[in-house]
ZADO-1210 file (C-alpha; in nm, 4 decimals, padded with zeros to 6 digits):
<atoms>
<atom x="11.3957" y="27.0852" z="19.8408" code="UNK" pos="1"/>
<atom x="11.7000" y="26.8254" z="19.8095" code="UNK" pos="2"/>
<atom x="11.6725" y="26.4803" z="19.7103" code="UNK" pos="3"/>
<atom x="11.8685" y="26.1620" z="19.8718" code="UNK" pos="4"/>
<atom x="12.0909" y="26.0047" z="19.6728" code="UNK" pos="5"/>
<atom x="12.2364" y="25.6559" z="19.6487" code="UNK" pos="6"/>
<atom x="12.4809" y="25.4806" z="19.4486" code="UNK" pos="7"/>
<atom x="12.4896" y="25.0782" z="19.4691" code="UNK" pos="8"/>
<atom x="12.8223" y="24.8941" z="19.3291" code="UNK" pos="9"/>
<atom x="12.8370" y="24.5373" z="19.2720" code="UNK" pos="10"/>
<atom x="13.1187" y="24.3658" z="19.0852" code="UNK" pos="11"/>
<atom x="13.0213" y="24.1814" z="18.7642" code="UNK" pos="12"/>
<atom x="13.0218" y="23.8152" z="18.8680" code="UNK" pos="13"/>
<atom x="12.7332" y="23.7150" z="19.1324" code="UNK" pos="14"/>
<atom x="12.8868" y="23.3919" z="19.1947" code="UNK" pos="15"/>
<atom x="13.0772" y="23.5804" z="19.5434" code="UNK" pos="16"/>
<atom x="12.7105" y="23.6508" z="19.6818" code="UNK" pos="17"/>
<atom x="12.7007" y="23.9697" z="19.5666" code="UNK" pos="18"/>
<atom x="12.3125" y="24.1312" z="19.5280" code="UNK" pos="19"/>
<atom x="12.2957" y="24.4552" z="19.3795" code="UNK" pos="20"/>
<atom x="11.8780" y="24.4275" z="19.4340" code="UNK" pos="21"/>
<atom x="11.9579" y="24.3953" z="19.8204" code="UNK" pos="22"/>
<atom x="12.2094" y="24.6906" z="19.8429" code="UNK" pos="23"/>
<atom x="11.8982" y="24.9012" z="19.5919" code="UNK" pos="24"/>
<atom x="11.6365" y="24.8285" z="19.8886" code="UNK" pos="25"/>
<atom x="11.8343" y="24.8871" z="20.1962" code="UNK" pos="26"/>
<atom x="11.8888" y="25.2346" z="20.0089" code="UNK" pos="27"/>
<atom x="11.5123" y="25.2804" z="19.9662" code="UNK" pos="28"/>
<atom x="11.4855" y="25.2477" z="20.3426" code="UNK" pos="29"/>
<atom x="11.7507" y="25.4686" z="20.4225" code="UNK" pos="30"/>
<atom x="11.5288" y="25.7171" z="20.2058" code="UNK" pos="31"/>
<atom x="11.6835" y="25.7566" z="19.8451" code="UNK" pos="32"/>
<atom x="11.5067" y="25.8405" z="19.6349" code="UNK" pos="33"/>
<atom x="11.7420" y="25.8320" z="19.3484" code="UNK" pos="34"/>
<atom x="11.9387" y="25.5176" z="19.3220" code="UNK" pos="35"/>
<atom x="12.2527" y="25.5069" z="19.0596" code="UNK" pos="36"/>
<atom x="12.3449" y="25.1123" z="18.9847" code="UNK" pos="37"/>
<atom x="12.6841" y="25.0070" z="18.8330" code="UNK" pos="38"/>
<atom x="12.8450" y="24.6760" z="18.7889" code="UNK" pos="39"/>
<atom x="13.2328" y="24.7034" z="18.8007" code="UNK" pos="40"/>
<atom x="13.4832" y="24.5532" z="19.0200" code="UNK" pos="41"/>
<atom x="13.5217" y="24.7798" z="19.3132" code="UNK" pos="42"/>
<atom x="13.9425" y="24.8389" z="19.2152" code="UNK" pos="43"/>
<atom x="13.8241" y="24.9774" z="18.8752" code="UNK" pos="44"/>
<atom x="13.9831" y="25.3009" z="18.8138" code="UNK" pos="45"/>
<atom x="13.6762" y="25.3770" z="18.6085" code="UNK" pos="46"/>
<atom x="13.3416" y="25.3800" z="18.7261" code="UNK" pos="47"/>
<atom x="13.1054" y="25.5693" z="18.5086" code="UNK" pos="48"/>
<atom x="12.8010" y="25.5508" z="18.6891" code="UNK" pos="49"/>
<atom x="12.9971" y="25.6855" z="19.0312" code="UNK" pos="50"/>
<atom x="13.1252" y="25.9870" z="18.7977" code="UNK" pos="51"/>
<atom x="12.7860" y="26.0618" z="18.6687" code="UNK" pos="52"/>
<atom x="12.6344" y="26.0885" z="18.9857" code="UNK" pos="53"/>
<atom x="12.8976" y="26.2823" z="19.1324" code="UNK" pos="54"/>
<atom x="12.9505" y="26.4935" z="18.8690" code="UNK" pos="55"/>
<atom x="12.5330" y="26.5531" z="18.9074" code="UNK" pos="56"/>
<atom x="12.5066" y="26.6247" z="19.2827" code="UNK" pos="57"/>
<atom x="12.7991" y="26.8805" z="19.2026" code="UNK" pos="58"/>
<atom x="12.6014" y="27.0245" z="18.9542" code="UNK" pos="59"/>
<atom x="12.2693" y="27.0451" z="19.2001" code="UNK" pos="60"/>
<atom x="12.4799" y="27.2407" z="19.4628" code="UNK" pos="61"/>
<atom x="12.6381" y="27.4949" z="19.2495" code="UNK" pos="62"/>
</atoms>
């Protein structure tokens, strides 16, 4: 059986509206059931939270 993923970005400062907690629900109602978080600017080159979770899913399918 799979399991939905979802991965919710939200750079560091809140002070340009940003709501990580809003981006976490609307994922719960699209049906993930495994949510990944990371604060980062969204021009990062890094993102170690994306990378995990990628890095997992490939893992899953192999």
């Amino acid at each position: 059986m799979s399991k939905n993923y979802g991965f919710a970005r939200c750079s560091l400062g809140e002070e340009k509206g940003q709501d990580i907690n809003r981006q976490v629900r609307e994922l719960k109602t699209a049906g993930a059931e495994e949510i990944i978080t990371e604060r980062v600017h969204g021009d990062a080159k890094v993102k170690p939270q994306l990378d995990f979770l990628l890095e997992h899913i490939h893992c899953v399918w192999l």
